[in-house]
TORMAR-828965 format. One record per residue (C-alpha): x, y, z; chain; residue number from 0. Coordinates in nm, 3 decimals, always signed. Layout:
<atoms>
[atom [X; Y; Z]; A; NUM]
...
</atoms>
This chain:
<atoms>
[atom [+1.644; +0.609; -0.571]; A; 0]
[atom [+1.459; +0.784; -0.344]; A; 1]
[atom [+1.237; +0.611; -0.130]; A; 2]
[atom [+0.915; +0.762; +0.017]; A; 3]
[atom [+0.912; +0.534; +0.300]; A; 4]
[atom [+1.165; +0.755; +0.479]; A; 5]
[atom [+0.928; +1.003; +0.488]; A; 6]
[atom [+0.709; +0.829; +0.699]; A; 7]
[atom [+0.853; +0.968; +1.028]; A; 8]
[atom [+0.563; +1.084; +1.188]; A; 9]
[atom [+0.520; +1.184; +1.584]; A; 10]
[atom [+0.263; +1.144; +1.767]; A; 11]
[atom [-0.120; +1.270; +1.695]; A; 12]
[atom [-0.276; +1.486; +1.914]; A; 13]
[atom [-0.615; +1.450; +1.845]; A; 14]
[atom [-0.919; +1.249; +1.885]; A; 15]
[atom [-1.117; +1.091; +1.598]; A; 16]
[atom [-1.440; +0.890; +1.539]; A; 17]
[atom [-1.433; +0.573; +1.371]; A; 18]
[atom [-1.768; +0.399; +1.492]; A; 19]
[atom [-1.956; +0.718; +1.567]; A; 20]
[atom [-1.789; +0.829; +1.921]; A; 21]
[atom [-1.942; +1.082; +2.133]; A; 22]
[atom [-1.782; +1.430; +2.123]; A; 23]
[atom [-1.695; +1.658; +2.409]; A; 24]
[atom [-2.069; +1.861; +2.310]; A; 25]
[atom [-2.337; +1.904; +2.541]; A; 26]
[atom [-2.557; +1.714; +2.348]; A; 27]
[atom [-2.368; +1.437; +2.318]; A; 28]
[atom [-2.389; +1.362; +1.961]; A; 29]
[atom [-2.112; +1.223; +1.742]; A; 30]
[atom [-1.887; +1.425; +1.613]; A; 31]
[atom [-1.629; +1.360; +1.325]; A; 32]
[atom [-1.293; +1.452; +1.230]; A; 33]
[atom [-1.172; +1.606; +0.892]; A; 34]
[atom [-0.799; +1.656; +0.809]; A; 35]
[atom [-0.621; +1.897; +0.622]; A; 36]
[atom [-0.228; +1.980; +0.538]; A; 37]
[atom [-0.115; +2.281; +0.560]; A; 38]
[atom [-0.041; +2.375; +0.188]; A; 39]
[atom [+0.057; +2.739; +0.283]; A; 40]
[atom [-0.012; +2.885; +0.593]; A; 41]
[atom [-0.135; +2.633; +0.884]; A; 42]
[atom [-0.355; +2.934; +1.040]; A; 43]
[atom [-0.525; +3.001; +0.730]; A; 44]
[atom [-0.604; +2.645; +0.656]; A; 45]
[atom [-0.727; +2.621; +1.061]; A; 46]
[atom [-0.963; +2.901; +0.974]; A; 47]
[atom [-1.093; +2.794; +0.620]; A; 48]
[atom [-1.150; +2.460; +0.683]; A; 49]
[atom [-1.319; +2.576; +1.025]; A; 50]
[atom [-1.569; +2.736; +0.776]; A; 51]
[atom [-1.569; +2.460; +0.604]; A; 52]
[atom [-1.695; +2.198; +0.886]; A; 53]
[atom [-1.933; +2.483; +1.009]; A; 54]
[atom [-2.127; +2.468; +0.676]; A; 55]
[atom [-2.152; +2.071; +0.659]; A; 56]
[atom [-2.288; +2.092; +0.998]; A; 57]
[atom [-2.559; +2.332; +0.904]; A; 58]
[atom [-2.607; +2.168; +0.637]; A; 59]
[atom [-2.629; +1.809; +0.735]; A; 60]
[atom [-2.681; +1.835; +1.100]; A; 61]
[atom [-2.351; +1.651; +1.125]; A; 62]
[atom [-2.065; +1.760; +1.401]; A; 63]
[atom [-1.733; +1.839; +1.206]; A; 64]
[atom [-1.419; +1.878; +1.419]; A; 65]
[atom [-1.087; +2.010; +1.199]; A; 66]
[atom [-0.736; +1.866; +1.263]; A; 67]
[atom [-0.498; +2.049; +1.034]; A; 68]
[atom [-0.172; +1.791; +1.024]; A; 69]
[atom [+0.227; +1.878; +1.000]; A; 70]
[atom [+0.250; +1.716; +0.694]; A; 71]
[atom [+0.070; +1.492; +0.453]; A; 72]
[atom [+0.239; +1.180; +0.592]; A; 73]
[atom [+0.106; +1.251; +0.920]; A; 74]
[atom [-0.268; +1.297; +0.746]; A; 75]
[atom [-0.194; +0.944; +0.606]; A; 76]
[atom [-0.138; +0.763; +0.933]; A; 77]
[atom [-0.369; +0.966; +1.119]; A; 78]
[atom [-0.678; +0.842; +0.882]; A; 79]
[atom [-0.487; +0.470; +0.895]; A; 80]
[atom [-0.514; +0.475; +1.243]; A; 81]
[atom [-0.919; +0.590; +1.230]; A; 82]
[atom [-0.851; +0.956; +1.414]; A; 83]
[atom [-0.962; +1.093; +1.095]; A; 84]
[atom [-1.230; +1.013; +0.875]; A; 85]
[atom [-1.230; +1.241; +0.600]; A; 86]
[atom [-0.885; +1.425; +0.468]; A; 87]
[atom [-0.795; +1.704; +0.203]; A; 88]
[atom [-0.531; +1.493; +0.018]; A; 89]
[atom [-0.328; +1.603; -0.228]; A; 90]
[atom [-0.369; +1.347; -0.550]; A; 91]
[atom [-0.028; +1.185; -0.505]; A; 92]
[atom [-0.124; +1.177; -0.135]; A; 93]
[atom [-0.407; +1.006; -0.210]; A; 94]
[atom [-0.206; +0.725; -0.407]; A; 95]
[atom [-0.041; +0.663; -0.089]; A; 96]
[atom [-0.300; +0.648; +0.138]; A; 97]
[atom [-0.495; +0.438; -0.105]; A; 98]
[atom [-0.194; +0.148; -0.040]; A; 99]
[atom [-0.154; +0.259; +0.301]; A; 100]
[atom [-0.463; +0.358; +0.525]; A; 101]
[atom [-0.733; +0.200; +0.277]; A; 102]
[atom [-0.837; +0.562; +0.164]; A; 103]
[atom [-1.130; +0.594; -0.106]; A; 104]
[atom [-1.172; +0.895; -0.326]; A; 105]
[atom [-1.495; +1.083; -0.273]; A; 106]
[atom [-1.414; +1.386; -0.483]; A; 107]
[atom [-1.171; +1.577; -0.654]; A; 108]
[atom [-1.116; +1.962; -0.732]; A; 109]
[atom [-1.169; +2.179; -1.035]; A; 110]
[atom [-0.953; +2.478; -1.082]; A; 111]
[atom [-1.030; +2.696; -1.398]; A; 112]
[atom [-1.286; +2.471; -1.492]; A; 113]
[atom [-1.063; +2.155; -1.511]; A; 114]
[atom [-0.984; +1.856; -1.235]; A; 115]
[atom [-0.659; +1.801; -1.364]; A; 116]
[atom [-0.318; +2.039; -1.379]; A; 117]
[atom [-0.002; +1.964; -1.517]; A; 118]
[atom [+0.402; +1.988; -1.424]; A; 119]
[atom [+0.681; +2.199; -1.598]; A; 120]
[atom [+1.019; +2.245; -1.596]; A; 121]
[atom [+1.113; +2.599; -1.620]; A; 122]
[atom [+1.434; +2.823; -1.623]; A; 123]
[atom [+1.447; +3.180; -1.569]; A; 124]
[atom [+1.382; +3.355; -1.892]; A; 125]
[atom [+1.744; +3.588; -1.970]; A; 126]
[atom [+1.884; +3.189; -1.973]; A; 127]
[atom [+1.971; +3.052; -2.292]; A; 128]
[atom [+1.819; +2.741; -2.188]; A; 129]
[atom [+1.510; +2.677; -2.438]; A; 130]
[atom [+1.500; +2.273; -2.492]; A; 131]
[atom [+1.540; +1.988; -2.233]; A; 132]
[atom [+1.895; +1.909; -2.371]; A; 133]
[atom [+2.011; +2.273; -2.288]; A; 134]
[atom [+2.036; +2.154; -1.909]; A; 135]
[atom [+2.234; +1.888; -1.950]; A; 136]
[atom [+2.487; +1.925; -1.635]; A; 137]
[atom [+2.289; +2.191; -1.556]; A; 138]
[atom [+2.118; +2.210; -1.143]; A; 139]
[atom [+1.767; +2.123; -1.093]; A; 140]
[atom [+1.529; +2.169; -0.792]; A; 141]
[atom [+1.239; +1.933; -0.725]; A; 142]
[atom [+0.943; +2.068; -0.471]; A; 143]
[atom [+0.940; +1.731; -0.244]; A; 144]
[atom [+0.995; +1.384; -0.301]; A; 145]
[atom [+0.600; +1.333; -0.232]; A; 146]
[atom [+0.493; +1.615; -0.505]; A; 147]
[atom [+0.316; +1.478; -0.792]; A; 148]
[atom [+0.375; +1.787; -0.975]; A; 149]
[atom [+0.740; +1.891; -0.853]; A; 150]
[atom [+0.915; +1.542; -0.839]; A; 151]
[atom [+0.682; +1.224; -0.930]; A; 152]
[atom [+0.574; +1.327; -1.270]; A; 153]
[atom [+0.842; +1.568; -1.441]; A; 154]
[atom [+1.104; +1.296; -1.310]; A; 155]
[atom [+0.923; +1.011; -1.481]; A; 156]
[atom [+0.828; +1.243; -1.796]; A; 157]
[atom [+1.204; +1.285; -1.829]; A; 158]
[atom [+1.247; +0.936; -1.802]; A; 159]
[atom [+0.991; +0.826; -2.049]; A; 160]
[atom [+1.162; +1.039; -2.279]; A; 161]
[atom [+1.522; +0.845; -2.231]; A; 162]
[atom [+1.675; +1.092; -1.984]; A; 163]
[atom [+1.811; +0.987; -1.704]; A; 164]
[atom [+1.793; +1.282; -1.468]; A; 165]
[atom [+2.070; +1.123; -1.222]; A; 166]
[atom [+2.316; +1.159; -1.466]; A; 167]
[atom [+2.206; +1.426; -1.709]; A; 168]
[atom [+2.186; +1.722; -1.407]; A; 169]
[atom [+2.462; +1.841; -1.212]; A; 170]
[atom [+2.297; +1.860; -0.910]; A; 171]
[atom [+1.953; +1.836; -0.778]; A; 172]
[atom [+1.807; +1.947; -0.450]; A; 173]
[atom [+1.450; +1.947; -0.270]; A; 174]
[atom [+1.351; +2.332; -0.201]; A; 175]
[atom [+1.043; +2.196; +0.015]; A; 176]
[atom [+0.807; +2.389; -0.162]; A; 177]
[atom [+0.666; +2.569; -0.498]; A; 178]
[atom [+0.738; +2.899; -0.395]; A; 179]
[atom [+1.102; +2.812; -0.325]; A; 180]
[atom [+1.151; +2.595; -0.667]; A; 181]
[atom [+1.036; +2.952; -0.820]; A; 182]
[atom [+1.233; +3.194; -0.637]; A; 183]
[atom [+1.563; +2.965; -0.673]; A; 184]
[atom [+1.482; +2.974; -1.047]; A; 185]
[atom [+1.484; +3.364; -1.086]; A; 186]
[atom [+1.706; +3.437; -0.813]; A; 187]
[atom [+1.961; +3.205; -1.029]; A; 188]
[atom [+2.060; +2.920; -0.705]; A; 189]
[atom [+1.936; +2.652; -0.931]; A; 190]
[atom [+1.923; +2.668; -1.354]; A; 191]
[atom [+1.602; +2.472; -1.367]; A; 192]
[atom [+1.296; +2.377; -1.123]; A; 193]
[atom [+0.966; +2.205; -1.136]; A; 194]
[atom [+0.700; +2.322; -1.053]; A; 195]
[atom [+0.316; +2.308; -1.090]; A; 196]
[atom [+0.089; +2.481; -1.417]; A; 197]
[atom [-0.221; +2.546; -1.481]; A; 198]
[atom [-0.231; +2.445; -1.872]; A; 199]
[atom [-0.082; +2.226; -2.098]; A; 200]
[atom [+0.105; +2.588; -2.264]; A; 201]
[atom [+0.227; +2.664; -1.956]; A; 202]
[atom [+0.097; +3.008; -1.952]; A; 203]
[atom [+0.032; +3.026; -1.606]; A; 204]
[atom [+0.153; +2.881; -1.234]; A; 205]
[atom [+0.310; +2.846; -0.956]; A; 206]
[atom [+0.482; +3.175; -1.046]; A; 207]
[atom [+0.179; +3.387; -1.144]; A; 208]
[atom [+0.060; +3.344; -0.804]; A; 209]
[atom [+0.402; +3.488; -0.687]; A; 210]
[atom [+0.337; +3.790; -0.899]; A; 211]
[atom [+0.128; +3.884; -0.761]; A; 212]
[atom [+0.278; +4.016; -0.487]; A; 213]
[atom [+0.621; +4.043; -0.626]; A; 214]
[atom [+0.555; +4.216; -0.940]; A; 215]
[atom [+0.874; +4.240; -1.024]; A; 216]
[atom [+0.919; +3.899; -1.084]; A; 217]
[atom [+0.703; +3.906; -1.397]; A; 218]
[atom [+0.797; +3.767; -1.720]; A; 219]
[atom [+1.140; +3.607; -1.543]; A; 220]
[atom [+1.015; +3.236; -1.605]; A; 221]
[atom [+1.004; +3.032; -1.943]; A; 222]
[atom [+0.855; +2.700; -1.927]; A; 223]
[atom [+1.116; +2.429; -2.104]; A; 224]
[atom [+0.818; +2.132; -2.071]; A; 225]
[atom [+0.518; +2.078; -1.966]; A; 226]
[atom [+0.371; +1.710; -1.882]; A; 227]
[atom [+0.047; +1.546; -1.942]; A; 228]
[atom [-0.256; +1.616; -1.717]; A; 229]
[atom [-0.232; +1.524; -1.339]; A; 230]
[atom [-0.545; +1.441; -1.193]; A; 231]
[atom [-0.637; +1.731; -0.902]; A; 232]
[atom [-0.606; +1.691; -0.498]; A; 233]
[atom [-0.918; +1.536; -0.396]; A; 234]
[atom [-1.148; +1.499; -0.067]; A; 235]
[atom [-1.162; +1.122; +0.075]; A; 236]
[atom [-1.265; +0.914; +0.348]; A; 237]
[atom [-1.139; +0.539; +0.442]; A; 238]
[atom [-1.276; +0.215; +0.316]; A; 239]
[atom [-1.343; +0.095; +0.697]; A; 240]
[atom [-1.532; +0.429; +0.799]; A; 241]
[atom [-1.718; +0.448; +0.499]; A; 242]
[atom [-1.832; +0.045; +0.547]; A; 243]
[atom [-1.931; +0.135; +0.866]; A; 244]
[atom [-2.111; +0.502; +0.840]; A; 245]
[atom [-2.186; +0.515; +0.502]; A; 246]
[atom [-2.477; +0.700; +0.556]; A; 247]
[atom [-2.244; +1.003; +0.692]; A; 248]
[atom [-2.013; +0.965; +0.417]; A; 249]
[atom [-2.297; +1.033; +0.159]; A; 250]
[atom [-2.426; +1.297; +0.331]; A; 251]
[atom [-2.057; +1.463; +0.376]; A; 252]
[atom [-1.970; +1.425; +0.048]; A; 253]
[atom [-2.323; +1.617; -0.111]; A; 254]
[atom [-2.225; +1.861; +0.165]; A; 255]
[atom [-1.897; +1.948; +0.062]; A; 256]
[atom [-1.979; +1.897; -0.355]; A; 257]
[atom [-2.261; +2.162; -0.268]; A; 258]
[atom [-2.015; +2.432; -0.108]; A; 259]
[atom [-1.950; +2.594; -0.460]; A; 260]
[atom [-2.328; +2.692; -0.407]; A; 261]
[atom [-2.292; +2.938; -0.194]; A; 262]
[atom [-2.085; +3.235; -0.172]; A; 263]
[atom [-1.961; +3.191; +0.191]; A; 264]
[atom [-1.861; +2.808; +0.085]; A; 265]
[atom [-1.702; +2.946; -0.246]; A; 266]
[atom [-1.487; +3.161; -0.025]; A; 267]
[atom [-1.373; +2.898; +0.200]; A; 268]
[atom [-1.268; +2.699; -0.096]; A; 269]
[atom [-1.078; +2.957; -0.257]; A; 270]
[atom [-0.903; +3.036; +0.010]; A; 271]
[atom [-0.843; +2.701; +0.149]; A; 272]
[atom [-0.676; +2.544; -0.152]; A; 273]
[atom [-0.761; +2.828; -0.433]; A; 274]
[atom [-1.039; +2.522; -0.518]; A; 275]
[atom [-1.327; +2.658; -0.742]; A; 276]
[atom [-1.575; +2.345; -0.717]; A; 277]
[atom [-1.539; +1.957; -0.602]; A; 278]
[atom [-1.663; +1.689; -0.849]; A; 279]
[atom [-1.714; +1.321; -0.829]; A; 280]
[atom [-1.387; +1.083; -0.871]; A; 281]
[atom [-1.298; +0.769; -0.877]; A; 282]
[atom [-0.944; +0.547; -0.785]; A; 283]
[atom [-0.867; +0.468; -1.156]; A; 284]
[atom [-0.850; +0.829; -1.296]; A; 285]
[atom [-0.497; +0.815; -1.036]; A; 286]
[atom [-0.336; +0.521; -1.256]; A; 287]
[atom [-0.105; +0.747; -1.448]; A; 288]
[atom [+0.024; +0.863; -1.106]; A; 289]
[atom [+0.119; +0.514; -0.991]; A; 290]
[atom [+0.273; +0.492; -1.283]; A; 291]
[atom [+0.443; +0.753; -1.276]; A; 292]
[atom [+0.592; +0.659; -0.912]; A; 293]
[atom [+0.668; +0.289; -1.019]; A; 294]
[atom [+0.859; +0.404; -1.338]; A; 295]
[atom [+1.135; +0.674; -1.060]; A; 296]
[atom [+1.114; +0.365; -0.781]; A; 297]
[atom [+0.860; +0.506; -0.513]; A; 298]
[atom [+0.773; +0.266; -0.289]; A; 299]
[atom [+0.373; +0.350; -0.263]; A; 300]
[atom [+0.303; +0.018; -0.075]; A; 301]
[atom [+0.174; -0.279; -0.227]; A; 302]
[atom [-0.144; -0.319; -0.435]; A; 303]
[atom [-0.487; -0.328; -0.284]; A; 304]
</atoms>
């Protein structure tokens, strides 16, 4: 089984963090603090929307924000383990994993479409005969990432739960390394079946729609086989040793950030960052079903706090 330890090849960090209030580079000599993102798309356009971002805590709270956009969410994970970040954009198996492995505490968690929570589907490009679970049976299969909650973690252990065992019922599987690719394989017929991420337990809308949009003619070439139960949504955190230590900035950080759906220019950088409508309060036990979910396929997630 696939382990996510072997993920955890991470280089060097290049960047400086605060974990007891250092003093920054500035003039004035205040502290300034470190917030991490992954690149979900495009690296520049996360650089420049959570720029925004720490620009509007700071002129909000009077608090010095300095952005670190990692390669990868592994290297967000160690980076806040090691204290060079104190607050990170984690996806919400992401979070799991730094809960076990850097001591990370949930602060918040997005809403898209009005809801914190999204689900995973298997889907199959819609000219295939393939309509049930059973119709892929030898068929190939392409995950998003052995770290992606809703294109590995979940639909694996959904198919599980439900007595399949998809080692032996698919012909092949392979990691695309992203939604987009899961989608395209789909339609442009490499793999039979991918999962991928939805917006709603029907399926109506996804990872796909958003391709769509600028590939028009891909519309109406996916059918959704299954969809899962609710995922709880990527959330904004912090570490258990910075916020014991500044939990004064934490608090005011977090009403900061909750607060950015007030504003146009923060609703912007939201969108755009991580197509995020609004942040709301979360806590560690609404990610249970995702532990589960990674005990029940044999991620290693670290042992229990």
């Amino acid at each position: 089984m696939t382990k996510i330890l072997a993920l955890l090849m991470v280089g060097s960090l290049a960047l400086t963090g605060c974990t007891k209030g250092c003093k920054s580079a500035n003039n004035d000599g205040g502290p300034t603090f470190t917030m991490g993102f992954t690149p979900a798309e495009n690296a520049e356009t996360v650089t420049t929307n959570g720029q925004v971002i720490a620009d509007l805590i700071h002129k909000q709270t009077g608090i010095k924000i300095k952005t670190y956009v990692a390669s990868d969410y592994t290297a967000l994970i160690e980076s806040m383990k090691g204290g060079q970040v104190n607050f990170g954009w984690l996806a919400s198996f992401g979070f799991v994993l730094a809960e076990r492995r850097a001591g990370a505490k949930v602060l918040l968690k997005s809403l898209r479409h009005g809801k914190p929570y999204f689900y995973s589907a298997i889907i199959s490009r819609s000219d295939k005969p393939y309509r049930r679970i059973e119709d892929l049976k030898g068929k190939n299969i392409a995950w998003v990432d052995p770290a992606s909650a809703s294109g590995y973690i979940v639909p694996k252990a959904t198919l599980i739960n439900d007595g399949i065992d998809p080692d032996t019922f698919f012909g092949k599987q392979v990691f695309a390394g992203g939604h987009d690719s899961v989608v395209l394989g789909v339609i442009m017929g490499s793999v039979d079946a991918g999962a991928t991420f939805v917006n709603d337990e029907k399926g109506e809308s996804g990872s796909w729609t958003m391709l769509t949009n600028s590939k028009p003619e891909f519309k109406d070439k996916i059918r959704v086989i299954k969809v899962s139960k609710p995922i709880p949504n990527d959330t904004f955190s912090t570490t258990e040793a910075f916020y014991n230590t500044h939990r004064d900035v934490v608090e005011k950080v977090t009403q900061a950030v909750k607060g950015l759906s007030d504003s146009p220019e923060g609703q912007a950088a939201l969108k755009n960052l991580y197509r995020i409508d609004a942040l709301t309060e979360a806590t560690s036990d609404e990610f249970e079903p995702l532990r589960a979910a990674a005990e029940k396929i044999n991620v290693d997630i670290g042992k229990k706090k």
